[in-house]
C-alpha positions, 0 to 999 in steps of 0.5 A: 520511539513512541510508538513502541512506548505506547505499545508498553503502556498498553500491555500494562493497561491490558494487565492490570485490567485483566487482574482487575476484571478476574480477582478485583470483580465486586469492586471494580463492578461496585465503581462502575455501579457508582458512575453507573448510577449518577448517569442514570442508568442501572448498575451491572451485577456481579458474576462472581467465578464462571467460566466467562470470567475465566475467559475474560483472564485468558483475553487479557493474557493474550493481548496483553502479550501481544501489545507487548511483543508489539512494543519489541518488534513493531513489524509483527503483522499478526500480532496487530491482526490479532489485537485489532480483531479483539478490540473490534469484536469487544466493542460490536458486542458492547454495542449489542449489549447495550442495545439488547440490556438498554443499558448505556454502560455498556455504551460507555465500554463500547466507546472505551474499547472503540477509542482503543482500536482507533487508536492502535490502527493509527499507531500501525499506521504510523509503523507503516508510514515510516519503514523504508519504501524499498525496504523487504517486508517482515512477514514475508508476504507471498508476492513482493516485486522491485522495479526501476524504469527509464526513458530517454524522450529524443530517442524513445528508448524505455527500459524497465526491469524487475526482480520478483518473489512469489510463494507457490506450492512448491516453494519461492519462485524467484524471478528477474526481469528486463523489457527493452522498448525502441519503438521509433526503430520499429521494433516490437517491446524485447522482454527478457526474464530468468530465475534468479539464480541464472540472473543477477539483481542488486537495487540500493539506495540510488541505483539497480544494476543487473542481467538476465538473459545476455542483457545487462544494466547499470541504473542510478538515479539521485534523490529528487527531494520529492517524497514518496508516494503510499499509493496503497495507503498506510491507513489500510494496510493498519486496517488489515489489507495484506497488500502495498505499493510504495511509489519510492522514487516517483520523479526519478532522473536516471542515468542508464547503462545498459547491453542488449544483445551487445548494442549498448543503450545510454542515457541520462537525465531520463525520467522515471520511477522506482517502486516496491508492491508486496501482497498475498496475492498479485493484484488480480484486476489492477490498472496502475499509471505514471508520468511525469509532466512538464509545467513550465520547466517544472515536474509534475508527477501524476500517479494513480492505482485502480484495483475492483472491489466488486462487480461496477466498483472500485478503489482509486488511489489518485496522487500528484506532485504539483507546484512543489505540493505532494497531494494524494486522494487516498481517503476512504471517501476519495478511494470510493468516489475517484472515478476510473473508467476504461472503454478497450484500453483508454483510461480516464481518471477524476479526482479531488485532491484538497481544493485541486480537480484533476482529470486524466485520459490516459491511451497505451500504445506498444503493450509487452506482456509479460506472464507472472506466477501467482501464489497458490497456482495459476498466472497473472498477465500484466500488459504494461506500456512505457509510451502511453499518451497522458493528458492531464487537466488541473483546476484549481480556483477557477485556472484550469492547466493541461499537460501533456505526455507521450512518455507515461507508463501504464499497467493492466493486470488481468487473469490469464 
């Protein structure tokens, strides 16, 4: 794996520098002073033994470990915490130096450990990008969450159900859960939910089946060939972001089997999704939607998470599944600059996905509230609709297309 090569290489580049810097001092600096002096700028003296340079060799040491145990085990998230925070730190004082000693050479340092740091995010990026979207997370982050999601369109009937894990002061609450929608008999969103150990779970690849509460249910579903959607990107979390979401099965067609109350629900061909959020915290203040939509006999996928960074401000993530074309606005730029606003409970949503403009207006209807604990204390209550009504505009080189949906399920998580 080449990523795991890398990280070898760098533990040695990391060694051999440390040796260098510690016990090779005068002719490493004597180099330096060489390049030094053909830029134009002034050599770096010598320090000779300090306690400085004792503390540059313990550095060393540690990161040279550190990309070490990284080539081992990949999914070591402190570990590229820690390496990541060096290089960061290394650069921003290079750049003081140079600024403070008005001494390029410093500069030159600045752009080496820079080019390092960019390049070991994008190694942790790829890590990410290629683990399996409903694979547990390795470091056992304080909140992790699965869920699958059906709905038939002739008779309105919606299932969702849930399986979750959140660290609390006590220790792991572990919890199932099922929401039932009928709403064209007239009844109210049925939510179920139990521990784990009086409920049953079992998500693998191409089915969930399970129980909670006397409710029971048997989903599969079948690779639509559309991939999935990292609608936390990776690029964040490589940047540190304890937080995920992996749209897994994003234009899911699902057969369902399932017993409420001993009246028995079947469908198939029903669309939906399948996903896994993970995070150290619940994601406090996130408005989430999905549907997909009929082109002319071809599914569109529309998907998209808001989440606050500050008072006025927040991150979208915005991805479409279009003509056969996977197209996401996750950037830093289109993160910043996708608009999401909401007035009460409607939504709407704008973005540019490459040479796509895409619009959304999104209306829940039938809220059911479901109530979860969050790490450290406290609840979280997330309002989730399985029959909001969704329209989509795209423009692409001057053709404008809207679609329509009655059948999107849209999420707001806010504080109890």
């Amino acid at each position: 794996m080449m990523i795991r090569s890398t990280l070898r290489a760098y533990a040695l580049v990391f060694l051999v520098s440390g040796v260098a810097f510690v016990f090779f001092e005068r002719p490493f600096l004597r180099a330096v002073g060489w390049a030094a002096l053909r830029a134009g700028a002034a050599p770096l003296g010598a320090a000779g033994p300090s306690l400085w340079l004792g503390l540059t060799g313990s550095l060393m040491a540690v990161i040279a470990l550190l990309a070490l145990r990284l080539s081992q085990d990949p999914g070591r998230g402190e570990a590229w915490n820690a390496l990541l925070l060096s290089k960061l730190v290394s650069s921003l004082l290079f750049v003081r130096f140079a600024a403070d000693a008005r001494n390029p050479v410093f500069l030159a340092a600045a752009a080496v450990d820079g080019g390092i740091l960019v390049h070991l995010l994008i190694l942790r990026a790829a890590h990410e990008r290629s683990l399996d979207a409903l694979a547990p997370r390795r470091d056992a982050p304080a909140y992790e969450a699965w869920f699958a999601r059906a709905l038939q369109p002739e008779s309105g009937r919606s299932l969702w159900v849930r399986a979750a894990r959140t660290r609390t002061d006590s220790g792991w609450d572990a919890s199932v859960w099922a929401v039932f929608f009928d709403p064209r008999a007239g009844k109210a969103p049925r939510v179920l939910s139990g521990p784990r150990a009086r409920a049953s779970w079992d998500m693998g690849e191409g089915f969930c089946r399970g129980g909670v509460d006397g409710a029971r249910w048997e989903m599969s579903w079948k690779d639509p060939e559309v991939p999935a959607f990292d609608v936390v990107p990776a690029w964040l979390r490589a940047a540190g972001l304890g937080r995920g979401y992996a749209s897994a099965v994003p234009a899911a067609r699902l057969g369902v089997r399932a017993e409420l109350g001993g009246e028995p629900w079947s469908f198939d061909g029903a669309p939906g999704g399948v996903g896994h959020v993970w995070g150290e915290t619940l994601g406090r203040g996130w408005w989430w939607t999905h549907a997909i939509l009929d082109d002319g006999g071809r599914p569109a996928v529309f998907e998209a998470l808001s989440a606050p960074l500050a008072p006025g401000l927040r991150a979208t993530s915005v991805w479409l599944r279009w003509e056969d074309r996977t197209l996401s606005s996750c950037g830093p730029w289109g993160l910043l600059t996708n608009s999401s606003r909401r007035e009460g409970d409607a939504w709407s949503l704008a973005a540019r996905l490459g040479g796509l403009r895409v619009e959304a207006y999104c209306l829940p209807d039938g809220f059911a509230r479901l109530d979860y604990p969050s790490p450290g204390g406290g609840t979280l209550v997330c309002r989730h609709s399985a029959h909001a009504r969704l329209t989509l505009r795209v423009r692409e080189r001057g053709v404008e297309k809207t679609l329509h949906s009655t059948a999107a399920a849209v999420e707001y998580a806010e504080r109890a």
